[in-house]
FILUMMAR-139070 format. One record per residue (C-alpha): residue number from 1; residue in one letter; chain; y negated, z, x. Coordinates in Angstrom, 1 decimal, always signed. Each point is the difference from the previous one (the first is absolute). Layout:
! residues N
  num  residuo  cadena       v       w       u
  NUM        A       A       Y       Z       X
...
END
This chain:
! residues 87
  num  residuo  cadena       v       w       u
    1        X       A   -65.4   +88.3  +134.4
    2        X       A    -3.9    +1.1    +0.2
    3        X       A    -1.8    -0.6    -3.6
    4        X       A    -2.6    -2.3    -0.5
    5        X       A    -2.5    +2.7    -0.1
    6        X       A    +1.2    +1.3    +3.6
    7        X       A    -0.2    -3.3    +1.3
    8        X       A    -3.7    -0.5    -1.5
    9        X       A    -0.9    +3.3    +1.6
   10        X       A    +1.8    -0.7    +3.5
   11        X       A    -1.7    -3.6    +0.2
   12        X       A    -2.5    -0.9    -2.3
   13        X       A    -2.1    +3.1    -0.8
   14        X       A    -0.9    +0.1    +3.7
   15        X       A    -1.5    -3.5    +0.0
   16        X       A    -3.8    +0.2    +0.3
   17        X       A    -1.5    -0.1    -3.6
   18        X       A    +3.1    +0.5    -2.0
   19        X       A    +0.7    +3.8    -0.1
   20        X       A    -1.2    +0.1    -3.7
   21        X       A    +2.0    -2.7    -0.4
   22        X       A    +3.7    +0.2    -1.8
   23        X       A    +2.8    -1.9    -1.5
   24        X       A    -1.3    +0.3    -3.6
   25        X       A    -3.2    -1.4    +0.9
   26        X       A    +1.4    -2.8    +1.1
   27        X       A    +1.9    -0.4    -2.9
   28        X       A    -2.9    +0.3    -1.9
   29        X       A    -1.7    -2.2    +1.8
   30        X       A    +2.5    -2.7    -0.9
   31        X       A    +0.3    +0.6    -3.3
   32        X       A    -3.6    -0.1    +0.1
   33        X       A    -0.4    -3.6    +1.8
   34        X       A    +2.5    -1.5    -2.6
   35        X       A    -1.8    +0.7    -3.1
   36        X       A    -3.1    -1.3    +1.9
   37        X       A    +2.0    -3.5    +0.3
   38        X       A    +0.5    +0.3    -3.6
   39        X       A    +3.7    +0.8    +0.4
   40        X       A    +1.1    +1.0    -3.5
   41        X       A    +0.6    +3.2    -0.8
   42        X       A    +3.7    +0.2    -0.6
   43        X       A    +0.6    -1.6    +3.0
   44        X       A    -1.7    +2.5    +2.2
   45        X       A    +1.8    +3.2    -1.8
   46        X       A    +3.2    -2.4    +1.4
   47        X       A    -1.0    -0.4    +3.7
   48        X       A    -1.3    +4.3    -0.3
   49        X       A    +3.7    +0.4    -1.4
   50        X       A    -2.0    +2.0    -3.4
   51        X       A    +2.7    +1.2    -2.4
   52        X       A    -3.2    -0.6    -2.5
   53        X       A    -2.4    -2.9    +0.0
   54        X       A    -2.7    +2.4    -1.3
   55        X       A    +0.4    +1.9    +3.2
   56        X       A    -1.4    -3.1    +1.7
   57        X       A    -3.4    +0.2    -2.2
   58        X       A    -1.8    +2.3    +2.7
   59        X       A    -0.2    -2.9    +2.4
   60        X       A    -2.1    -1.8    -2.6
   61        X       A    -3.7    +1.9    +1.0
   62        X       A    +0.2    -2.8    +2.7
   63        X       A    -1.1    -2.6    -2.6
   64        X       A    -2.5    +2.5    -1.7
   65        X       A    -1.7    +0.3    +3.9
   66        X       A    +0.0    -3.5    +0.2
   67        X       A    -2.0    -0.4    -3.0
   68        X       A    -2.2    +2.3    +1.1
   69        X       A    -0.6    -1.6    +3.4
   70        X       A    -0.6    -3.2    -2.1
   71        X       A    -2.5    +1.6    -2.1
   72        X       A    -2.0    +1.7    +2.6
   73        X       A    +0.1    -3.4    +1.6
   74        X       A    -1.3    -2.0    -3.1
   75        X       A    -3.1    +2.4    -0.2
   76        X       A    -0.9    +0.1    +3.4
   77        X       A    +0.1    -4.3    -0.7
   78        X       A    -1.7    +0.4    -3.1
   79        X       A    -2.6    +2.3    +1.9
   80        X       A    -1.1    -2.6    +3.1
   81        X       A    +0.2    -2.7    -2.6
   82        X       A    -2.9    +1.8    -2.1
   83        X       A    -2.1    +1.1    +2.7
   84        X       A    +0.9    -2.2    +2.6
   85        X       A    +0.9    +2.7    +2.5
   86        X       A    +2.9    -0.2    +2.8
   87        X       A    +2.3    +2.8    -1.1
END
């Protein structure tokens, strides 16, 4: 039986767009989109199948980039409200 990184590299990989693409991203990415939805913590390392919860902490930078959109929104707000100019 092929592994899953054969099969990636036999079907997926060749898709247009994807070739930097690879499993771990994708499980990244959904480790990623659950602590956006406020999944707790514990019950992410579950789902990733982390021996250690604390192995599930380098997911959280998601929240610290939303903040940082938020903020960089909020000035730009605060800046057309105070001037009065389309941002």
């Amino acid at each position: 039986m092929p592994s899953l990184h054969t099969m990636w590299n036999d079907h997926v990989a060749k898709l247009p767009g994807l070739q930097d693409a690879n499993p771990h991203l994708l499980r990244h990415t959904f480790a990623s989109d659950l602590a956006d939805a406020k999944v707790p913590r514990l019950v992410i390392s579950e789902l990733l199948g982390h021996e250690d919860p604390r192995s599930t902490d380098i997911y959280t930078h998601v929240e610290a980039e939303a903040l940082q959109r938020s903020a960089t929104r909020l000035q730009q707000w605060r800046e057309q409200t105070m001037t009065g100019a389309a941002v």
